[in-house]
PLY file of the C-alpha trace (Angstrom):
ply
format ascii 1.0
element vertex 211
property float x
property float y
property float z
element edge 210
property int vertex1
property int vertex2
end_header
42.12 48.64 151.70
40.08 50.20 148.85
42.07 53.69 149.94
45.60 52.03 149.66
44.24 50.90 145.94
43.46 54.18 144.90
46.75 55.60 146.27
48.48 53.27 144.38
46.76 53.89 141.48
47.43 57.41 141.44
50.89 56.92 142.07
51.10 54.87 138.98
49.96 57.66 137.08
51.78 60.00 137.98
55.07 58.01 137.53
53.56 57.70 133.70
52.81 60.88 133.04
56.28 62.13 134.90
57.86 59.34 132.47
56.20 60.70 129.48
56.87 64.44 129.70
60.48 63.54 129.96
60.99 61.37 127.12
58.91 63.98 125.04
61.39 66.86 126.67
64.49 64.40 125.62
62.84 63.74 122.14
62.79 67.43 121.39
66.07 68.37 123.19
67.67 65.61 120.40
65.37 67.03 117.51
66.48 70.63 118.26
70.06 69.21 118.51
70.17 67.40 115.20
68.37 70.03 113.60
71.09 72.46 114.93
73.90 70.43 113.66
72.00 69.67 110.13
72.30 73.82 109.81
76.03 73.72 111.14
76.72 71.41 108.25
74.38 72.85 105.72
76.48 76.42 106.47
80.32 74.51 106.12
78.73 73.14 102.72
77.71 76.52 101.87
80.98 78.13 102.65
83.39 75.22 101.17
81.14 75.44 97.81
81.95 79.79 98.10
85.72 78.85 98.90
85.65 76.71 95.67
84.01 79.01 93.81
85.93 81.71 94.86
89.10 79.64 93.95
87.84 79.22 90.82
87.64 82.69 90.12
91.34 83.85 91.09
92.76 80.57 89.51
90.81 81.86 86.15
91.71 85.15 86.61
95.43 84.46 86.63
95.66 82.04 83.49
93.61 84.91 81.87
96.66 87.66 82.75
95.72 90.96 81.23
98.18 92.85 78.88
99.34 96.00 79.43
97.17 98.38 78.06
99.79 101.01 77.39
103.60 100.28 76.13
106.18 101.94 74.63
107.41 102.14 71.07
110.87 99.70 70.91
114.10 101.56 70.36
116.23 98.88 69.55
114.49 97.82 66.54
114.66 98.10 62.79
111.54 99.21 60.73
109.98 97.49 58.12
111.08 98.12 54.74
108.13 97.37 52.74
105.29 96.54 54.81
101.38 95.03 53.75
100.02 97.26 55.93
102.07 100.42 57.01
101.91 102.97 60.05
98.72 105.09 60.31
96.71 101.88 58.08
93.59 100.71 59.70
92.92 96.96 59.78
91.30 94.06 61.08
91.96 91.77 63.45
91.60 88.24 61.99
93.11 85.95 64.44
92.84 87.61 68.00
94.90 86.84 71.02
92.48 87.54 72.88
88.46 87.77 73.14
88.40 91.47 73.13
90.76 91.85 70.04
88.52 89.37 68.27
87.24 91.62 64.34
88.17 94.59 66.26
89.26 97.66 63.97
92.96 98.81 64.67
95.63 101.21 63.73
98.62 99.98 62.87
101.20 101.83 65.12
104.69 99.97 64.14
105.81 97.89 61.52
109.61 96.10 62.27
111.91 93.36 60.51
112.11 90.70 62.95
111.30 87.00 63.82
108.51 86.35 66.13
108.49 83.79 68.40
105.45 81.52 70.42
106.45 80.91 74.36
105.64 78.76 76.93
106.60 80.11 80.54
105.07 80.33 84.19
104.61 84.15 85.09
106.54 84.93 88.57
103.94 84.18 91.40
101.81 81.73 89.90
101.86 77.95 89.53
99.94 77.77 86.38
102.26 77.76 83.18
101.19 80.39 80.56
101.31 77.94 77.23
101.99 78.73 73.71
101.83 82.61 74.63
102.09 84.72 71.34
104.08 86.61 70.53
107.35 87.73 71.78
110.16 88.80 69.15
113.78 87.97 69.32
114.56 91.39 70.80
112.76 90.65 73.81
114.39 87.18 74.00
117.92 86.84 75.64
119.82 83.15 76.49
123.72 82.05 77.37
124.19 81.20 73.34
125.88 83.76 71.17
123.29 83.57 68.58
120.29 85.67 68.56
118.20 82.98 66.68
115.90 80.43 68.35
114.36 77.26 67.52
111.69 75.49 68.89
112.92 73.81 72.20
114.98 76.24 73.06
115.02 78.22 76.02
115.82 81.64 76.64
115.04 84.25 79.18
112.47 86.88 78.56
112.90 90.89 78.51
109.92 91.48 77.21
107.07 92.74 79.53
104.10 92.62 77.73
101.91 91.46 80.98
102.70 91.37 85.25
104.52 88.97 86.28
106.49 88.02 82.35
109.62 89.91 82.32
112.76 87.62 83.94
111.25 84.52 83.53
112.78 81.33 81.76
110.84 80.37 78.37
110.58 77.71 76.21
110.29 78.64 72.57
107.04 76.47 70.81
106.68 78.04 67.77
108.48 80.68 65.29
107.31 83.11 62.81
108.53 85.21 60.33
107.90 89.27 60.04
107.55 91.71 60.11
106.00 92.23 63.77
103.40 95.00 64.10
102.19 96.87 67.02
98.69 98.37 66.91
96.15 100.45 68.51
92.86 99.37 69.20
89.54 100.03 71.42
88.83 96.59 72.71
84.95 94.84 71.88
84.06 95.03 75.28
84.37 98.71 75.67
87.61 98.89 77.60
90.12 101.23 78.19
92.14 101.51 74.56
95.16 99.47 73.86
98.14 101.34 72.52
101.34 99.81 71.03
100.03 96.15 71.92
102.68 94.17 71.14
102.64 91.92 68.60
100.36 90.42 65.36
102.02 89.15 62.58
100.81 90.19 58.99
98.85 87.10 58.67
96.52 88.00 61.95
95.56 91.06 60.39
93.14 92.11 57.24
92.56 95.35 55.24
89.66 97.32 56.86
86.50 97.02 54.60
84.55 99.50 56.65
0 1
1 2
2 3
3 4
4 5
5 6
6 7
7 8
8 9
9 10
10 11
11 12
12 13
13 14
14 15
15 16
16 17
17 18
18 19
19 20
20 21
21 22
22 23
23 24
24 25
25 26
26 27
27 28
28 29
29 30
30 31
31 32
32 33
33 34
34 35
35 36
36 37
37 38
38 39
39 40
40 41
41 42
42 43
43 44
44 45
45 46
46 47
47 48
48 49
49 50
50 51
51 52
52 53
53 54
54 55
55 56
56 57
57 58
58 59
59 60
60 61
61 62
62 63
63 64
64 65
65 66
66 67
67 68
68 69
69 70
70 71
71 72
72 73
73 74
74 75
75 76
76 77
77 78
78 79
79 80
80 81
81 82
82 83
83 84
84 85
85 86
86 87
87 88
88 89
89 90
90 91
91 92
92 93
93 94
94 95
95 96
96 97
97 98
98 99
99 100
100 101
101 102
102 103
103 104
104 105
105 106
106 107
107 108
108 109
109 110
110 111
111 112
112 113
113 114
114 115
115 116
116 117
117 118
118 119
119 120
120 121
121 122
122 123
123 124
124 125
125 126
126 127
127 128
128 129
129 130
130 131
131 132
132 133
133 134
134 135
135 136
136 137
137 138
138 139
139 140
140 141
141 142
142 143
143 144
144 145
145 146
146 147
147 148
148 149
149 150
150 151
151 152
152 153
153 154
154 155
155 156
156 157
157 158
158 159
159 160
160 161
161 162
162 163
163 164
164 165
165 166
166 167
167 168
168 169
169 170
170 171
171 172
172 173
173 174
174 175
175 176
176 177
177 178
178 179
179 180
180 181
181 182
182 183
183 184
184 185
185 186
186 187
187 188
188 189
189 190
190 191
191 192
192 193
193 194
194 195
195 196
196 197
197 198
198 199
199 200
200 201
201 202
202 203
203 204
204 205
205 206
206 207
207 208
208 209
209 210
């Protein structure tokens, strides 16, 4: 009797002990398994956030479309008679276009009588509208109207091709501006290759060079 106590006993504690390592072993099977899928999750974060960031990036880069750094002198166009600042003058830039043009020192390399126009228009390829883009003069500008005057409102295709992605597209006109419309010649703030012929400032972007 006392040897069919023990045996029981035993048996007991073996069952407990059997009992125990196997709720441990499923305890650390599900800590290993959460753990694994916390890092699975932890890694998609990490990638969406990059995918975001990464979108943010090329959607900045293409509402900041860079001008070409090198055009051509216009053909079709009448010079200046009596311009403030003549070919060959260096001046400042007072009211840049752009962050790299800002007080930068520039040659004036064409002076024309024209009219100057602000446009609003969505570069081929992209979804985001490029607004109030200055300037574009009414030789670049073409439309189904005989006249070769525009007012704000108006819309009118654009020759010009100042930056990828500009030339052929419908515009808006937003704004107009007397000339004369100068082209100039500049090395950008940030060290960049040189601009030559950028087209266009008006007379009242620019300042005499005090240097």
């Amino acid at each position: 009797m006392q040897k069919k106590k023990i045996f029981t006993l035993v048996t007991l504690l073996t069952s407990a002990l059997l009992l125990g390592a196997c709720s441990s072993g499923e305890s650390s099977q599900e800590n290993q398994n959460h753990s694994s899928e916390s890092e699975h999750m932890s890694h998609m974060d990490d990638s969406s956030h990059h995918m975001e960031e990464s979108s943010g990036h090329m959607n900045h880069q293409d509402m900041e479309m860079e001008h070409n750094r090198n055009e051509e002198k216009p053909e079709n166009m009448q010079d200046a008679d009596n311009p403030e600042y003549p070919v060959g003058e260096k001046v400042k830039v007072t009211d840049a276009h752009m962050d790299i043009m800002e007080d930068v020192t520039a040659t004036v390399s064409g002076a024309y009588d024209t009219t100057l126009y602000q446009v609003t228009f969505t570069p081929e390829g992209s979804d985001e509208p490029m607004k109030d883009h200055k300037w574009v003069v009414k030789e670049e500008l073409e439309s189904d109207s005989d006249s070769d005057d525009f007012e704000v409102g108006d819309k009118a295709t654009l020759k010009a091709d100042h930056m990828a992605g500009m030339q052929g597209q419908e515009a808006v006109i937003t704004g107009t501006h007397d000339g004369p419309a100068y082209m100039i010649d500049f090395e950008p703030a940030d060290g960049s290759e040189k601009f030559t012929n950028h087209k266009w400032v008006t007379e009242d972007e620019l300042g005499p060079n005090e240097e």
